[in-house]
C-alpha positions as CSV (number, residue, x, y, z in Angstrom):
1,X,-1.6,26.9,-26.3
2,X,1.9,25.7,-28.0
3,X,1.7,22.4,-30.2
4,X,2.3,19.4,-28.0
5,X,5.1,18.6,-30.2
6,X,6.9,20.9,-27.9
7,X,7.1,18.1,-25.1
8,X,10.0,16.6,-24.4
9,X,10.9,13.9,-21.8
10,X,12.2,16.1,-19.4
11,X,8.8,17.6,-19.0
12,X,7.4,15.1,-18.3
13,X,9.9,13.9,-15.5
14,X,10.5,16.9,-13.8
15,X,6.4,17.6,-13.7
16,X,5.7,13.8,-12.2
17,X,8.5,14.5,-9.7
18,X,7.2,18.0,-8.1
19,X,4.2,16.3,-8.3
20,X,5.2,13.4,-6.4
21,X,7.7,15.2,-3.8
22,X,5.5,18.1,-3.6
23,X,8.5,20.7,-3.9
24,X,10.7,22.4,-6.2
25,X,13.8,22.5,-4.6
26,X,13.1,18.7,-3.7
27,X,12.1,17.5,-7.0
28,X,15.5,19.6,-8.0
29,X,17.5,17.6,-5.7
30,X,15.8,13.8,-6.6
31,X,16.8,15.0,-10.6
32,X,20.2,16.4,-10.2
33,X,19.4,20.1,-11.8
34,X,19.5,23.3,-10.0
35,X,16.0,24.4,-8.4
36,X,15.8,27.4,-11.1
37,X,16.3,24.4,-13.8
38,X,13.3,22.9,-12.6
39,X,11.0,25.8,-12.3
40,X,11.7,26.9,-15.6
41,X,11.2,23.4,-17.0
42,X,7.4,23.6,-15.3
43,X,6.8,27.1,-16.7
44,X,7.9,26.0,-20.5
45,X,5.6,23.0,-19.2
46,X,2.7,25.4,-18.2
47,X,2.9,27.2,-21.4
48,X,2.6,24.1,-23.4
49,X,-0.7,23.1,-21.9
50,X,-1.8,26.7,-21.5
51,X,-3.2,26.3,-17.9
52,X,-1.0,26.6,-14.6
53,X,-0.2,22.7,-13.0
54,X,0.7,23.9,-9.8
55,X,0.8,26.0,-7.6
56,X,2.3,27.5,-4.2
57,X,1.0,25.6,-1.1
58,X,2.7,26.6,2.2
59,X,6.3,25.8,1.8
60,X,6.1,23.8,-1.0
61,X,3.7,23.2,-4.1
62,X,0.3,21.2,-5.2
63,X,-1.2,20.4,-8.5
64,X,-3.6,22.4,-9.4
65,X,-7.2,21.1,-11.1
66,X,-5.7,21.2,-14.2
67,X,-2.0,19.4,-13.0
68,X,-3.9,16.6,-11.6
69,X,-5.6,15.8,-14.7
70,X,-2.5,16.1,-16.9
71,X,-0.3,14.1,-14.3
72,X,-2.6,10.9,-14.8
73,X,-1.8,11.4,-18.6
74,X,2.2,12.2,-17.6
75,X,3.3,9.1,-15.9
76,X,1.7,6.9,-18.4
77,X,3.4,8.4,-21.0
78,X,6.7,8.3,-19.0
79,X,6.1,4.6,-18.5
80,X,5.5,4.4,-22.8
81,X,8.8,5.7,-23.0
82,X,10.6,3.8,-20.9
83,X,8.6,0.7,-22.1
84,X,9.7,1.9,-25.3
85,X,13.6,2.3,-24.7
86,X,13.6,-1.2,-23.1
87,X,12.4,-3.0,-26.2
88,X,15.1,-1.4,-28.0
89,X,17.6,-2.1,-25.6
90,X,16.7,-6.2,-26.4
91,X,14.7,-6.3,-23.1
92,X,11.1,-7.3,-21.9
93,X,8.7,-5.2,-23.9
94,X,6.5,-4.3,-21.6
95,X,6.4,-2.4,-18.3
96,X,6.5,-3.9,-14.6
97,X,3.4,-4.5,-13.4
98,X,3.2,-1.6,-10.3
99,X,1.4,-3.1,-7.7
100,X,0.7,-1.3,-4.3
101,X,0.3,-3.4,-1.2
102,X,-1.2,-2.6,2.0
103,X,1.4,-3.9,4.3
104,X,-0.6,-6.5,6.0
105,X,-1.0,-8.6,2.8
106,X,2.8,-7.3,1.9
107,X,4.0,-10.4,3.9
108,X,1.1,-12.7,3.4
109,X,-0.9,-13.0,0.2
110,X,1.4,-11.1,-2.4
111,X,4.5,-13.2,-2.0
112,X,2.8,-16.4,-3.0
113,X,1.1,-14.5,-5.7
114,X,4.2,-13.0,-6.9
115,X,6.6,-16.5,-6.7
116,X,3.3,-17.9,-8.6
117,X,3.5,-15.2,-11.1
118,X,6.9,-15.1,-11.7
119,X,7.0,-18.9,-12.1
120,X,4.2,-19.1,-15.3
121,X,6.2,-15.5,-16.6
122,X,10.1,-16.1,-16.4
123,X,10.4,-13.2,-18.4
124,X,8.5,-10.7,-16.7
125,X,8.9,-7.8,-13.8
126,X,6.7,-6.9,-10.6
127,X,7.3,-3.6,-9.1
128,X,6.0,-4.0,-5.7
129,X,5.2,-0.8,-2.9
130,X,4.1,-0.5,0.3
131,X,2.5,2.0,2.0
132,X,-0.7,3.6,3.8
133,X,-3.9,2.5,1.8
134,X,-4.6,6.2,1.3
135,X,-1.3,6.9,0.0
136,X,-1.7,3.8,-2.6
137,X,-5.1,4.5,-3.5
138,X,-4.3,8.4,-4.7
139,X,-1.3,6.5,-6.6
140,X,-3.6,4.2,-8.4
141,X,-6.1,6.8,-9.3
142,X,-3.5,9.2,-10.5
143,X,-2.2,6.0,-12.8
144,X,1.3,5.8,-11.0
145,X,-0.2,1.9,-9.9
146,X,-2.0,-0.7,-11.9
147,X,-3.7,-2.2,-8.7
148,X,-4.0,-2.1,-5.3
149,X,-4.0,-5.1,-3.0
150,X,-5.6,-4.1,0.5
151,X,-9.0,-3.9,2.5
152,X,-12.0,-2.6,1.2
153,X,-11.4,0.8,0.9
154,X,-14.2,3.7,2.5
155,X,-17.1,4.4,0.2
156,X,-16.0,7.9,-0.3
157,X,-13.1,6.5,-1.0
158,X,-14.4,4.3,-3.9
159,X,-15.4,6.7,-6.6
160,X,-13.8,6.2,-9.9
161,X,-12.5,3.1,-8.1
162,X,-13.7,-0.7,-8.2
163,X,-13.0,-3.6,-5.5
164,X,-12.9,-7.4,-6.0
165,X,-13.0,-9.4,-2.5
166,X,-10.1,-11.6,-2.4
167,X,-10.3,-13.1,1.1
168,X,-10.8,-11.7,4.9
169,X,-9.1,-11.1,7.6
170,X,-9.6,-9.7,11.5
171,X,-7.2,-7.9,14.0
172,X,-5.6,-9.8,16.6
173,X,-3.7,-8.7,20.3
174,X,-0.6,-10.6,19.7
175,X,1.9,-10.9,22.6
176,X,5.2,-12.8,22.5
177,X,4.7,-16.4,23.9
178,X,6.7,-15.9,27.1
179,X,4.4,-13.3,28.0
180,X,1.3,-15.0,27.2
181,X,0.8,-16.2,30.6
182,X,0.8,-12.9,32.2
183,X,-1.5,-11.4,29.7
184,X,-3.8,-14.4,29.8
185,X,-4.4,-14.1,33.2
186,X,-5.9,-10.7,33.4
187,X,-5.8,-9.4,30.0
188,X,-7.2,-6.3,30.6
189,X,-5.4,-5.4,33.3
190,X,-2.3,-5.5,31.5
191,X,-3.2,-4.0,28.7
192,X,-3.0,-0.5,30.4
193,X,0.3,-1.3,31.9
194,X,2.2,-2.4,28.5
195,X,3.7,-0.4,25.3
196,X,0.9,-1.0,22.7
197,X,1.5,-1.1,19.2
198,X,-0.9,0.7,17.1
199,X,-1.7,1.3,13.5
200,X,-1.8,4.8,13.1
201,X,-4.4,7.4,13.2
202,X,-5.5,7.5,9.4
203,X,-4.8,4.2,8.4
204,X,-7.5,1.8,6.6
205,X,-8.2,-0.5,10.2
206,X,-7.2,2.6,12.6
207,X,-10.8,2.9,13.4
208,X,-11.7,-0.4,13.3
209,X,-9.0,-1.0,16.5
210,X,-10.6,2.3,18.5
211,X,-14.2,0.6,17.8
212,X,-13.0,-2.6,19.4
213,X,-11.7,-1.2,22.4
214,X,-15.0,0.3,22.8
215,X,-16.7,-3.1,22.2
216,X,-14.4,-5.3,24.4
217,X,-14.7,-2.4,27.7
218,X,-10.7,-2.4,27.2
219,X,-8.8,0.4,28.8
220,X,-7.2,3.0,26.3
221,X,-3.5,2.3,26.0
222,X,-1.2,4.6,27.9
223,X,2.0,4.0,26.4
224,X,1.4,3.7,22.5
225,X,3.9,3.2,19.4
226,X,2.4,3.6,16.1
227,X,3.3,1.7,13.3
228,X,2.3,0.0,9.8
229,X,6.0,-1.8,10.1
230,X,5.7,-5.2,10.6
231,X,10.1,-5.4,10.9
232,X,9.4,-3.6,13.8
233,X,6.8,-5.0,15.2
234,X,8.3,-8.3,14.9
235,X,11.9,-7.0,16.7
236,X,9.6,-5.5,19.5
237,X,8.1,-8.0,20.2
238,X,10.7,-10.2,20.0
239,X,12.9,-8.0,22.5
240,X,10.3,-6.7,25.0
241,X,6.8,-6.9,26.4
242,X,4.1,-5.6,24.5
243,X,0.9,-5.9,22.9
244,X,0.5,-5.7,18.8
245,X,-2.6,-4.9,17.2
246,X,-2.1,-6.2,14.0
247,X,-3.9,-8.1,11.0
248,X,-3.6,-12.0,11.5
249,X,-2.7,-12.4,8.3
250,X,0.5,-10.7,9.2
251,X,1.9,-12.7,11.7
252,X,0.5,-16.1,11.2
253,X,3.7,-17.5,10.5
254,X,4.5,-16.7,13.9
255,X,1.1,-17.7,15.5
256,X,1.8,-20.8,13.8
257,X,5.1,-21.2,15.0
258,X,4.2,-21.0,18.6
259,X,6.6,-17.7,18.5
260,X,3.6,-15.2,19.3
261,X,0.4,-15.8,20.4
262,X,-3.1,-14.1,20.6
263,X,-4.9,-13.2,23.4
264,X,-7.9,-14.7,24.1
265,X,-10.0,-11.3,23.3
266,X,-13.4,-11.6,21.0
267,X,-12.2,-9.5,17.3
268,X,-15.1,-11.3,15.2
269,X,-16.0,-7.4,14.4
270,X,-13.3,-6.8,12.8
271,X,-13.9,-9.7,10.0
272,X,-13.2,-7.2,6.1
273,X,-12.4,-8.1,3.3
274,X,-9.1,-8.4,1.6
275,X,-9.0,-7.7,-2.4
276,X,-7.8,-6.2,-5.3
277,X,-8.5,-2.7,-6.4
278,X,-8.8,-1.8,-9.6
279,X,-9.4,1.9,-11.7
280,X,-13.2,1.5,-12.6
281,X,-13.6,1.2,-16.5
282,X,-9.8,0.3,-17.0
283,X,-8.6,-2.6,-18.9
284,X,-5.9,-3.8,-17.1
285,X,-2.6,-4.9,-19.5
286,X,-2.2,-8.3,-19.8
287,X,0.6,-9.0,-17.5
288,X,-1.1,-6.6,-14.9
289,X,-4.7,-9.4,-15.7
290,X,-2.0,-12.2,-15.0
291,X,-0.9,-11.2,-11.6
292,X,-4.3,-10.6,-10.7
293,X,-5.2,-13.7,-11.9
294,X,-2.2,-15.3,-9.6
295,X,-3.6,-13.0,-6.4
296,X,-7.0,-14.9,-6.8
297,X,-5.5,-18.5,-6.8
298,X,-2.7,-17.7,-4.5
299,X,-5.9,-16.7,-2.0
300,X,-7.9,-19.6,-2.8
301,X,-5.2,-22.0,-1.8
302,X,-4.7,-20.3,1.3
303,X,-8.3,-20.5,2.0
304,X,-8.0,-24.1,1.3
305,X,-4.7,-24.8,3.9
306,X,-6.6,-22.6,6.6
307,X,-9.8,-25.2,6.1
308,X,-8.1,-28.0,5.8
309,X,-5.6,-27.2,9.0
310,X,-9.0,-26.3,11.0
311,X,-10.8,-29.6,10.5
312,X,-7.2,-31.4,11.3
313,X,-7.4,-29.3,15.0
């Protein structure tokens, strides 16, 4: 194996983005070098560590045992640099806090926790994504997110992993109000007739929606759209009949509003949790322990407004 002194920054970057893409010729393209650049860059790479990273997987690549080990180690250093560069530069000191969101709470929980954030750190920066659970979980594990803020994650999905409950939430049919009337009426009936909007197969409450049509006798949907967008489910909606499965949390601006408006359909079994995940063992940074720290009041309060806006109705 060559000294590690051999390492430079390019390494580093073009190594996180094959990773990340998945391909050669794409991680090529994101970088601006030629594709023969970048695999000669992951060979020099390869030889430094003295163990293959990747390897051929159908038309593009995947890390092998030994890549997905190093790439953990890869984007934090990449992320020391940077840090690193911007301290010299005059700027903040320390990284963004990278925090993944599962879009249901995208729209809901992590903007107030964010303005609260932002408000008691003028000086500091959030990097916020949004995604499938899955695909923000891998991200966190691999070190590529500080935390994830999402429903409880499946138990084989836990390991190496830790979750803190933040708050709950349940699925709701939500229809537009004009149609409510129609779909009140016979709301099974309907049901079969209307585009649906779905989560997709593989997302986190995917099979918690199939196990409630089971529960409720419902009719399978016939003409489906699947989606995690919540733009889009909002502009559907808004244009044209329809039926969104969705997290309340999601649109309960809109439920609140009088815009939208759930059907009258038992979800109780859909009640999880909503919280903050967390690599097991890790220390998170002390910005990173801030927003988490804003995530848990940021729920409470809304826990609070929901109570006291029930005991009002």
């Amino acid at each position: 194996m060559n000294s590690p002194s051999r390492l430079r920054l390019r390494h580093l970057e073009v190594f996180v983005e094959t990773a990340r893409l998945g391909s050669v010729s794409r991680a090529a393209e994101w970088l601006n070098l030629t594709q023969p650049a970048v695999s000669r860059t992951l060979r020099e790479l390869e030889a430094t560590c003295g163990a293959p990273l990747v390897e051929r997987f159908g038309r593009g690549v995947r890390l092998t045992a030994g890549g997905e080990v190093f790439l953990r180690h890869a984007i934090a250093g990449l992320d020391a640099m940077r840090g690193g560069v911007a301290a010299v530069a005059g700027e903040r000191d320390a990284a963004p806090v990278r925090v993944g969101a599962l879009p249901t709470v995208a729209t809901a929980l992590v903007p107030d926790a964010a303005w609260r954030y932002l408000r008691l750190n003028p000086s500091a920066r959030l990097s916020i994504a949004s995604g499938e659970q899955d695909m923000l979980i891998d991200r966190l594990r691999r070190g590529g997110l500080d935390l994830v803020v999402g429903r409880l994650p499946a138990p084989e999905d836990m390991v190496s992993l830790a979750f803190e409950p933040l708050s709950h939430d349940s699925v709701v049919f939500v229809v537009a109000a004009r149609d409510v009337e129609r779909f009140r009426t016979a709301p099974r009936e309907a049901l079969g007739d209307v585009v649906t909007l779905l989560p997709p197969a593989g997302s986190i409450i995917r099979p918690v929606v199939d196990r409630l049509f089971m529960e409720l006798g419902l009719p399978r949907p016939r003409h489906v759209i699947e989606t995690v967008s919540d733009s889009f489910g909002r502009a559907f909606l808004r244009r044209y009949s329809a039926v969104w499965i969705i997290s309340s949390n999601v649109v309960a601006p809109e439920l609140a509003a009088g815009e939208f408006a759930a059907l009258p359909l038992d979800t109780a079994s859909t009640l999880g949790p909503i919280g903050l995940t967390t690599r097991a063992g890790d220390t998170l940074s002390p910005d990173a322990a801030a927003f988490a720290d804003s995530l848990r009041r940021a729920a409470r309060e809304r826990q609070t407004s929901a109570a006291a806006a029930g005991a009002a109705g």
